[in-house]
C-alpha angles and dihedrals in degrees: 000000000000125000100249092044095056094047083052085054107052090038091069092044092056104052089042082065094057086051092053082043097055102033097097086065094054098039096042095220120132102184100086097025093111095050096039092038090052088049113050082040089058089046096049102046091033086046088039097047096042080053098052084049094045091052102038098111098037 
């Protein structure tokens, strides 16, 4: 996989895990807010941090 394709990549997944992050908020339901908040934390910084790596010497 090519580099930019990869940062594209990763890009989109990050910013899906803030969505899952923030979805509680736009849906109002509280019921599922810890476990959809974990995980769309876990995706963005894990997503965020792998990018930063991918695209260090560009």
């Amino acid at each position: 996989m090519d580099h930019s394709t990869a940062r594209t990549l990763l890009t989109i997944l990050m910013y899906a895990g803030v969505g899952i992050f923030l979805l509680p908020y736009a849906a109002g339901k509280a019921s599922n807010a810890p476990r959809l908040m974990l995980l769309g934390g876990i995706i963005a910084v894990v997503c965020g941090l792998w990018r930063c790596y991918l695209t260090d010497g560009d």
